[in-house]
C-alpha positions in Angstrom: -22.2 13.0 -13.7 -23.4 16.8 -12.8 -20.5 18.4 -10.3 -21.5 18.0 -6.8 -23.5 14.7 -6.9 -20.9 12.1 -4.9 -20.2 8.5 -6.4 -22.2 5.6 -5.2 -19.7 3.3 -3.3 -21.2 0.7 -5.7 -20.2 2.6 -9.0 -16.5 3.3 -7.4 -16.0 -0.7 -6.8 -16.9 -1.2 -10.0 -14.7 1.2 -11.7 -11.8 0.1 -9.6 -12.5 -3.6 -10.3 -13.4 -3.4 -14.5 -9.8 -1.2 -14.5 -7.5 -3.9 -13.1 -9.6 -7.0 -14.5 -9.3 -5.5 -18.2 -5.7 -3.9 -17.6 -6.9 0.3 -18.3 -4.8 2.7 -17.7 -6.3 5.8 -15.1 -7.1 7.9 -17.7 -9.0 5.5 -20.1 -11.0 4.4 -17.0 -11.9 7.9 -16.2 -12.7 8.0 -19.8 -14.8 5.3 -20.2 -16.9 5.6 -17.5 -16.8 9.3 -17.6 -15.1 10.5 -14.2 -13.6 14.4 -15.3 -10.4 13.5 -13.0 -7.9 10.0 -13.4 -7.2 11.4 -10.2 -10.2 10.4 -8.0 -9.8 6.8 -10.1 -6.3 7.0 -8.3 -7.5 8.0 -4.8 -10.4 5.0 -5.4 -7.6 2.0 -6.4 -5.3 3.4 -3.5 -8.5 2.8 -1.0 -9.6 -0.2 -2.8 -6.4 -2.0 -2.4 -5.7 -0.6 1.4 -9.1 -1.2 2.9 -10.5 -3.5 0.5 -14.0 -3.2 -1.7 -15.6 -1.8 1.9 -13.4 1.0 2.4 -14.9 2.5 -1.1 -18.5 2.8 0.7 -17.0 5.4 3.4 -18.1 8.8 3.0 -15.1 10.6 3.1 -16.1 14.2 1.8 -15.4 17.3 4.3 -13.3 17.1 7.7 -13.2 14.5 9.9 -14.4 15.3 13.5 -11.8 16.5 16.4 -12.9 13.1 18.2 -12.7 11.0 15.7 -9.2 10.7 16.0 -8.2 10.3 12.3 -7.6 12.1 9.1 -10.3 11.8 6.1 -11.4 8.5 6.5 -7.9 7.3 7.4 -6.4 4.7 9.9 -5.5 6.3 13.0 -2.0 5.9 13.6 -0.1 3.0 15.8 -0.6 3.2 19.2 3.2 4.6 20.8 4.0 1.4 22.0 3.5 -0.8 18.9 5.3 1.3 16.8 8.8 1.4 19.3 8.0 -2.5 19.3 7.7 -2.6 15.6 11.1 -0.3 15.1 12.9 -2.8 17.5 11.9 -5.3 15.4 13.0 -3.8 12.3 16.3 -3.1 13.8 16.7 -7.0 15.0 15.9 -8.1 11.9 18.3 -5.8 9.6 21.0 -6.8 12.4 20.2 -10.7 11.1 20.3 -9.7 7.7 23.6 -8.3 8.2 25.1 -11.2 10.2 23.6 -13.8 7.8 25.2 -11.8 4.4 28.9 -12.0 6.6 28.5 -15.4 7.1 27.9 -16.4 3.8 30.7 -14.6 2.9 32.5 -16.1 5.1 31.8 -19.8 4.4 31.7 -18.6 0.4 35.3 -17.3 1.0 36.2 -20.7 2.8 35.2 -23.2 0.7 37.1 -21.0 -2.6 40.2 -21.3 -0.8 40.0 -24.6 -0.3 39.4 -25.3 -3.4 42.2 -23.4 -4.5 44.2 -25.6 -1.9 43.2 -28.7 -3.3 44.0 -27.9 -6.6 
């Protein structure tokens, strides 16, 4: 394809989907289907898999407006208070994870001593 003339989201999808259903590797796609750079391939999967088939018919070529209040075609980030709720969540969660781990230690600990008692 001459330099300068963009993929068709259409050709994109299909590069992205042939490459996965028939197990290529980047750079035998980009052969095959003549792309100069595994790279864009890459870019193309990471989009695909993100933002699904769709997210491959987004024009994503130049800088993105000051309004538009994300990067290249990107997600704009959590909102402040989603992410703080998010982080709190994390934190609960590892702390349950940790206190679950102890108590199985616990009761594994037990039950070995008492079979050691019985026996």
């Amino acid at each position: 394809m001459p330099k300068g003339i963009p993929f068709t989201g259409e050709f994109k999808q299909k590069v992205v989907e042939a490459m996965r259903m028939h197990g290529l590797a980047y750079r035998e796609a980009a052969r095959k289907f003549e792309i100069p750079n595994h790279g864009i391939i890459m870019k193309w999967e990471r989009i695909y898999l993100e933002e699904g088939p769709e997210g491959l018919f987004v024009d994503r070529r130049g800088r993105a407006s000051a309004d538009s209040g994300t990067r290249k075609g990107r997600k704009p980030k959590l909102d402040k208070k989603v992410e703080e709720d998010l982080i709190a969540e994390n934190q609960r969660l590892r702390a349950e994870i940790d206190y679950l781990k102890k108590l199985n230690a616990l009761v594994t600990e037990r039950v070995q001593r008492e079979k050691k008692h019985k026996s």
